[in-house]
Residue frames relative to the residue before (quaternion, step in Angstrom):
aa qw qx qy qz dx dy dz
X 1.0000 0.0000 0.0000 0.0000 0.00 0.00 0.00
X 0.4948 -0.6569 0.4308 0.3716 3.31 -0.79 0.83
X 0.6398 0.5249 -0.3864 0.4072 4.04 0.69 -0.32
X 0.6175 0.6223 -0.2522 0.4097 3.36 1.76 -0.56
X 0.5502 0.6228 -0.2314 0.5058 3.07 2.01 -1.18
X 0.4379 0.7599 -0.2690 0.3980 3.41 0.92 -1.15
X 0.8723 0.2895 -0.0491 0.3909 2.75 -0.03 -1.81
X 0.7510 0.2892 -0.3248 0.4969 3.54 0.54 -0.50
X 0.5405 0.3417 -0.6031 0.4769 4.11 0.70 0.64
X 0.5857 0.3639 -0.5644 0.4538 3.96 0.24 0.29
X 0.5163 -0.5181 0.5625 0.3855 3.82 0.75 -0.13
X 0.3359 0.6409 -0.5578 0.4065 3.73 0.77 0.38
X 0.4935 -0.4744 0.6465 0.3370 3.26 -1.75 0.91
X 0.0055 -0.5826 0.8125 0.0185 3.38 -1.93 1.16
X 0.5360 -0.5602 0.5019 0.3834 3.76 -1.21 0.98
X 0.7098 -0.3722 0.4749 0.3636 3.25 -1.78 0.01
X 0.4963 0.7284 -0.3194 0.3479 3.58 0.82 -1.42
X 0.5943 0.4684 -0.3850 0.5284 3.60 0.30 -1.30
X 0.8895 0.4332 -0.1339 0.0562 3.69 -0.07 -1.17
X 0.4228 0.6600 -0.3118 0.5370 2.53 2.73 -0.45
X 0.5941 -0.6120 0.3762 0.3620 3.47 -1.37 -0.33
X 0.4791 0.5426 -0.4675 0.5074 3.45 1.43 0.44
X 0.6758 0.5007 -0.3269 0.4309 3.34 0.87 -0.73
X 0.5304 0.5870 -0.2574 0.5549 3.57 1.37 -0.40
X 0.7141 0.3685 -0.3059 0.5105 3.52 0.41 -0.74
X 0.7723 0.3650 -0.4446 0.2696 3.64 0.63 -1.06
X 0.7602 0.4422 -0.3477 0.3251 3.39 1.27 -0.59
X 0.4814 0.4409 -0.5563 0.5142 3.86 1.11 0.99
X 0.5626 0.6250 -0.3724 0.3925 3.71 0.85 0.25
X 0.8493 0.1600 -0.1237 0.4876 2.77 1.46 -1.09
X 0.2577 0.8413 -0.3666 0.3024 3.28 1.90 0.48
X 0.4274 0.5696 -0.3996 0.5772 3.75 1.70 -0.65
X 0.8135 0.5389 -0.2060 0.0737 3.05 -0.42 -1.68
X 0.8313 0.4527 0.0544 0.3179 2.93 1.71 -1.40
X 0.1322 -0.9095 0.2976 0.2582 3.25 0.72 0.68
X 0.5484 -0.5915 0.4304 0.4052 3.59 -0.17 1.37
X 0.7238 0.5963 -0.2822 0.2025 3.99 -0.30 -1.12
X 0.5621 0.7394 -0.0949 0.3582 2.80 1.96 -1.97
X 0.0151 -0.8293 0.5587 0.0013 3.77 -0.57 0.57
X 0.3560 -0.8072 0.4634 0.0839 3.74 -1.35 0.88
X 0.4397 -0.7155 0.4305 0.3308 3.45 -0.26 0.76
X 0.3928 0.7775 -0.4611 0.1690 4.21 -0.37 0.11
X 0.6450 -0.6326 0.3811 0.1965 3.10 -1.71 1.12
X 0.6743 -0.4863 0.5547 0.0330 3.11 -1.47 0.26
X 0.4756 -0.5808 0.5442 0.3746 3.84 -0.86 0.34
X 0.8866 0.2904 -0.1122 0.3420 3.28 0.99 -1.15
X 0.5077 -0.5741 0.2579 0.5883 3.47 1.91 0.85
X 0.4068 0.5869 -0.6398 0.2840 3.97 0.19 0.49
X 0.2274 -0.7752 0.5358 0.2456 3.33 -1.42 0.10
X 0.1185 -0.8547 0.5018 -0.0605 3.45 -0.34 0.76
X 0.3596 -0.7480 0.5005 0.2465 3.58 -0.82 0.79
X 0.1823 0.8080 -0.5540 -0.0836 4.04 -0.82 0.33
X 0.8402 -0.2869 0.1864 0.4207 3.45 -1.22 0.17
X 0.3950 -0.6854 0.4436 0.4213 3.09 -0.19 0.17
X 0.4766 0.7207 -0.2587 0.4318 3.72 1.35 -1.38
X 0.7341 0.4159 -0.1439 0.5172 3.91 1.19 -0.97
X 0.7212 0.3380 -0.3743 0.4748 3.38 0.79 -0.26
X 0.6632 0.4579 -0.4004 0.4361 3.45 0.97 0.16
X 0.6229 0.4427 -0.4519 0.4602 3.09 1.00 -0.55
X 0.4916 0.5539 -0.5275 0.4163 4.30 0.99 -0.40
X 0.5366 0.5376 -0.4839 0.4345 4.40 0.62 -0.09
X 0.8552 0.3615 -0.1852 0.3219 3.01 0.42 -1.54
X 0.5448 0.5792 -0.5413 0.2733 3.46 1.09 -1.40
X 0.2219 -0.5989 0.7324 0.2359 3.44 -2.44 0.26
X 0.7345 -0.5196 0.2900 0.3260 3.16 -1.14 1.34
X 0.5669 -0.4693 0.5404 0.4079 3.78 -0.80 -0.12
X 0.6586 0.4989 -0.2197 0.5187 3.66 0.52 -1.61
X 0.8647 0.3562 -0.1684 0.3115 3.76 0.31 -0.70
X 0.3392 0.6312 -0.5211 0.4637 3.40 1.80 0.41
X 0.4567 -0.6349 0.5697 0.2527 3.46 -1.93 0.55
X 0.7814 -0.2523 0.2414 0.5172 3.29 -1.00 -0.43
X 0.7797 0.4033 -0.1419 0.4575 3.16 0.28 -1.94
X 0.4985 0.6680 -0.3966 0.3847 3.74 0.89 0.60
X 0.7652 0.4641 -0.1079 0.4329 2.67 1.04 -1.86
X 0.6525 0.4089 -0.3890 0.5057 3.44 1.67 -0.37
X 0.2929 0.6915 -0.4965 0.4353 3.81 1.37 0.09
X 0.7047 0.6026 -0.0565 0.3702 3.33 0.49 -2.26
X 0.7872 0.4071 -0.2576 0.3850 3.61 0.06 -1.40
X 0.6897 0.4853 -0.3304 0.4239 3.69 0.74 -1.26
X 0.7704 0.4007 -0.2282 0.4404 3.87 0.73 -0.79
X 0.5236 0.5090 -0.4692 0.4965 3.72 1.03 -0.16
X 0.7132 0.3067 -0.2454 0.5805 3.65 0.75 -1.20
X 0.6394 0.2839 -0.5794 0.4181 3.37 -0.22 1.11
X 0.4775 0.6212 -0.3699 0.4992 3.45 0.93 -0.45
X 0.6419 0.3591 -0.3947 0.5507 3.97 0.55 -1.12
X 0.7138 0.4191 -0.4547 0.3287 3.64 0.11 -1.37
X 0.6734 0.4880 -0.3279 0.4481 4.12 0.71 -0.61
X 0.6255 0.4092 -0.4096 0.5230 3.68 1.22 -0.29
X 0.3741 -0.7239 0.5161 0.2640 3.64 0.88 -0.27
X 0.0107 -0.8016 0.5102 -0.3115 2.49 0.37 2.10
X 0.6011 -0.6049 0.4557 0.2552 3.70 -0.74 0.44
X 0.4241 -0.8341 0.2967 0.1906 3.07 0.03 1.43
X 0.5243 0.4009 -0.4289 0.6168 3.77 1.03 -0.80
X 0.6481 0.3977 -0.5831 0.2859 4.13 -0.04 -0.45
X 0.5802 0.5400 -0.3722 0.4829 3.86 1.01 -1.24
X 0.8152 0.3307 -0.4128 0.2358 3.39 0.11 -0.65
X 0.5481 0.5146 -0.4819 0.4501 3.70 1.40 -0.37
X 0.4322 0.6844 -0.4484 0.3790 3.73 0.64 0.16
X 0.6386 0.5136 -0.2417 0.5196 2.59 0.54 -2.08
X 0.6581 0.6482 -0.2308 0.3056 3.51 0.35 -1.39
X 0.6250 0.5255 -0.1181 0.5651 3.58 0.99 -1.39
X 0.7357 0.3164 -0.2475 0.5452 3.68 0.38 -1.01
X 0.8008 0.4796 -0.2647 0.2421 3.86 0.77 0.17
X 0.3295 0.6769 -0.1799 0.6332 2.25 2.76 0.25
X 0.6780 0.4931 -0.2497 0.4846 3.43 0.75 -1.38
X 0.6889 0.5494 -0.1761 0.4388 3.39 0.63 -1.28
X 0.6860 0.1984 -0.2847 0.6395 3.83 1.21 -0.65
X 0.5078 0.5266 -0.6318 0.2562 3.75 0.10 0.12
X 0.7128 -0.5680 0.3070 0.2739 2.94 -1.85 1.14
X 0.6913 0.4446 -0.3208 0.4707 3.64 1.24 -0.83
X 0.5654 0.6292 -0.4017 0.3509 3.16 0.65 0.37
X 0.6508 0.3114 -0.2806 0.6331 3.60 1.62 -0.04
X 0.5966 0.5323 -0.5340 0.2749 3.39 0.88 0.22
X 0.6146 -0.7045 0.1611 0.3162 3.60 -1.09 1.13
X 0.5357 0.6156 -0.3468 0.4624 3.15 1.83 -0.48
């Protein structure tokens, strides 16, 4: 999604979501629809109002937590975020502790256990 893109060439956290393939499909689904410029009135935790992209408040319905992706997400998730950094021109020692992190996770032992 182009708000996802955004965010991770400012080096801004972007959820996993963007990277899975639901998160792919909804934002070429909804990539017609939306008009990148367009902005939404909405509240705050602390009653302020504040205008944002539209593109962000929908995607705040859909996104799925980080914590609540399955396996086969996170391997959806890992290969396209780290290309995405290497094409945003990221910093290579950052891409590689990624790279690094998601090859840990993937060989840790709880990770093959069936539960």
């Amino acid at each position: 999604s182009p708000l996802a893109l955004r965010k991770l060439k400012k080096g801004d956290y972007a959820e996993l979501y963007y990277w899975t393939n639901k998160g792919i499909a909804e934002a070429e689904a909804s990539s017609c629809s939306i008009d990148e410029d367009a902005f939404a009135l909405t509240q705050d935790e602390n009653g302020h109002h504040m205008f944002i992209p539209i593109a962000a408040s929908k995607a705040k319905e859909t996104v799925i937590p980080d914590k609540d992706h399955t396996w086969a997400e996170l391997n959806e998730a890992a290969p396209r975020l780290l290309q995405v950094m290497k094409e945003s021109d990221w910093d290579e020692e950052w891409i590689q502790s990624h790279l690094q992190f998601w090859l840990a996770i993937s060989a840790h032992e709880y990770r093959h256990e069936p539960d």
